[in-house]
N, C-alpha and C positions, 0 to 999 in steps of 0.2 A: 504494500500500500504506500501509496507517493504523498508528500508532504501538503496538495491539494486535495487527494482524498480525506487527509486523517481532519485536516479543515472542515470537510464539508461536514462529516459524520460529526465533529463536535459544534460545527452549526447549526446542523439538524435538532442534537439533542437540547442544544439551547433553546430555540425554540418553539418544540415540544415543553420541555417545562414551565417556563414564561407562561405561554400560551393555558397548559393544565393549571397552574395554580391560582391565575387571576381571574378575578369578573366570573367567578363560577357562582352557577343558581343549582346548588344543592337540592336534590330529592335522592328518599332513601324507598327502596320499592321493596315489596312484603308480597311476592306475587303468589296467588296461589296455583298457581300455573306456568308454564312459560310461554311467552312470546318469541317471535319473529316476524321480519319486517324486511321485505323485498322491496330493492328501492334501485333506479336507474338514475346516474348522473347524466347531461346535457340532453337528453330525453333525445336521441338515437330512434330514426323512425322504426328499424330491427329490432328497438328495446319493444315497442309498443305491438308489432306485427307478429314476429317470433315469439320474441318475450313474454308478451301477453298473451299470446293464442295459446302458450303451455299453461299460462296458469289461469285460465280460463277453464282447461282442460279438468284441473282440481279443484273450479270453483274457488279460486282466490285470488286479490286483489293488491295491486301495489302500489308505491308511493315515485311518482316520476319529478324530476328535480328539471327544470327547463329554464334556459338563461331565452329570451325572445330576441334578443338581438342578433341570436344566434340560427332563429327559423329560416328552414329556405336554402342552408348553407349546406356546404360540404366542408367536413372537419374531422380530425383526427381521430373520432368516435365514427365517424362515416356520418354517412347521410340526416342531419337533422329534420326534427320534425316540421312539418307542415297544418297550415291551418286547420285543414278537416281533421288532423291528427288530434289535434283538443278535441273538437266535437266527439270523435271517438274515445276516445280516451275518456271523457267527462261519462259519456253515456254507457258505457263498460264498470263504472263506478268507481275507478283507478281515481287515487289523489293526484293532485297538479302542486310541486314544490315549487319554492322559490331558489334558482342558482345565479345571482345577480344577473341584468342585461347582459353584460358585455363580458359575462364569461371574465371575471377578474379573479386574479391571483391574488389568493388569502392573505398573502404575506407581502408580498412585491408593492400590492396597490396602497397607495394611503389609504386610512380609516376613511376619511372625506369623498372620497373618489369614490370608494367601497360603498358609502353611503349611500349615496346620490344613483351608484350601479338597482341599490333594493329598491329605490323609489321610482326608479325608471324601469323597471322589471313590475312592478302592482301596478305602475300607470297601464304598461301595454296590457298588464291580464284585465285590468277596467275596462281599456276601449276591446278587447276583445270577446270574452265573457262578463258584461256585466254584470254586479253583484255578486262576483264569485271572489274569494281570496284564499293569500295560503295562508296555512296555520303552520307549517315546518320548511326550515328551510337546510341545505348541505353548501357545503364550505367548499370551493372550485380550486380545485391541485393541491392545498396543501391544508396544513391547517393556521386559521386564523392570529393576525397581530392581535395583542391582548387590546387595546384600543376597539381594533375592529370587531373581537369578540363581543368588547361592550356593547357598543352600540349597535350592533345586528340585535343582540336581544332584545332590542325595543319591539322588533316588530314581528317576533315568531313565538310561539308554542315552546319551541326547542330548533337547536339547532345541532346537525349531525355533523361529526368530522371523520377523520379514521381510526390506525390503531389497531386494528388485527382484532379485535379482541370485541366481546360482548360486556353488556352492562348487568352488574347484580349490585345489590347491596345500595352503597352510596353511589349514587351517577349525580352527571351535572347536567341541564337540560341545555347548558349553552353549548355545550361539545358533546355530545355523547359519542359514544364509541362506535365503530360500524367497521363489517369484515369484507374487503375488498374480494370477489370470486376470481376475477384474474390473476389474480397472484400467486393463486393456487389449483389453477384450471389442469394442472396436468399432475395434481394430487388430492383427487376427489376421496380419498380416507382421508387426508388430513381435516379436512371441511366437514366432512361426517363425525368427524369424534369433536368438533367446535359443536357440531349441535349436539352431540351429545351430553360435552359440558354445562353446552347452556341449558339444557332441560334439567340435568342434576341440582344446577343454584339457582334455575328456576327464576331466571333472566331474561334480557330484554336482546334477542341476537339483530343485528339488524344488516342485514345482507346489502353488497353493494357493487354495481358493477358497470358497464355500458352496453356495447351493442351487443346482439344475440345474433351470429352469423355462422355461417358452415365456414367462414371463412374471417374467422375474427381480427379486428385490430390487435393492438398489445393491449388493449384497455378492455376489451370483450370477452364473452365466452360463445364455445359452441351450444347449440341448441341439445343436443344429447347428452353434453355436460349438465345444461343447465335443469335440463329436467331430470335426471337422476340427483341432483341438490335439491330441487322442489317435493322430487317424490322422498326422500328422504328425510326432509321437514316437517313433512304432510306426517308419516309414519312416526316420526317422533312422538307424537301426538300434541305439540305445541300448540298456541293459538296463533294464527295467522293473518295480521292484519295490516293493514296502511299505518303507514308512519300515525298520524291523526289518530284513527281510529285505537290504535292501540297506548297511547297517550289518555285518552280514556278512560279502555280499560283497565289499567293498569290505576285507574285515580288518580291520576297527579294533579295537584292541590294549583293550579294554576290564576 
């Protein structure tokens, strides 16, 4: 390892901790059950077509995370969504997150900029569905300046970051934890014995990923991936719901 790697790795871990220890809105969860929560970052028309048509298939519902300044586009995740994609999506009963307009980077953007990205992201879902709003929103590439951690919690439920790892016990609603599938798309035991843990502490797993393609980005999975992870879920016997919906459940005192 070269004297810029060992930089990064201890930039990284700086902030990560910054990041975990400030501006945190503690809840502590008592579940009597466990949860899971399927959630697609930049909202990938493949998340919604593929993606969705599997879990449709088990009758369950996910939480899609959509920057709008990014509709219409072609990007890294592939093929962003398109207008009728809401209407479908809304009427499938799938939540609609917020991932700021312009697709900004957690940590790179000023708080300011960041800001201004969530308030031009609720404008465009206004002029588009009116009436409708988000109640959770996910953190775009990294995770959050502690500044900008603040201040996003003005206007969400909770808000999801990363972290490999599920929530029990104490969690923070401004970062919760959430488990990337790509990262381990070509170690589907390892991801089964995550749900496993999490049904043991009877926690909140919250799955996370992008496009659903026979032909995946590095940010995707394949579709027979993803549905041996769903039917997997399903069989745990977890509870299974939208970001939102399972906020809920779960009671938090919000």
């Amino acid at each position: 390892m070269n004297l810029s790697q060992v930089a990064a790795r201890i930039q990284s871990r700086y902030q990560r901790m910054v990041t975990g220890l400030l501006f945190r809105r503690l809840f502590e969860m008592h579940n009597a059950v466990p949860y899971i929560s399927f959630t697609f970052d930049d909202f990938p028309r493949s998340a919604l077509h593929a993606g969705g048509g599997i879990l449709r298939r088990f009758g369950l519902r996910a939480t899609y995370y959509a920057s709008f300044g990014l509709m219409g586009t072609e990007a890294p995740t592939g093929e962003i969504f398109v207008r009728d994609d809401i209407n479908e999506l809304l009427a499938q009963g799938h939540e609609l997150g917020c991932h700021t307009f312009a697709h900004c980077h957690s940590w790179e953007t000023t708080p300011q900029v960041f800001e201004k990205s969530l308030v031009d992201n609720k404008r465009a879902l206004d002029e588009l569905v009116p009436g409708a709003a988000f109640r959770s929103f996910s953190y775009p590439i990294s995770g959050p300046r502690p500044l900008t951690k603040r201040n996003t919690a003005k206007y969400f439920n909770c808000c999801r970051g990363g972290g490999q790892a599920f929530n029990a016990g104490l969690a923070d609603l401004n970062l919760l934890k959430a488990f990337f599938l790509e990262k381990c798309r070509d170690n589907p035991g390892f991801v089964k014995e995550v749900i496993r843990q999490n049904c043991h502490a009877r926690g909140w797993l919250m799955f996370a990923t992008h496009d659903i393609s026979t032909a995946p980005t590095p940010y995707g999975c394949a579709p027979d991936f993803f549905e041996d992870i769903v039917r997997c879920a399903v069989d745990s016997g977890a509870r299974i719901l939208p970001v939102g919906q399972a906020l809920d459940a779960i009671g938090v005192d919000l």
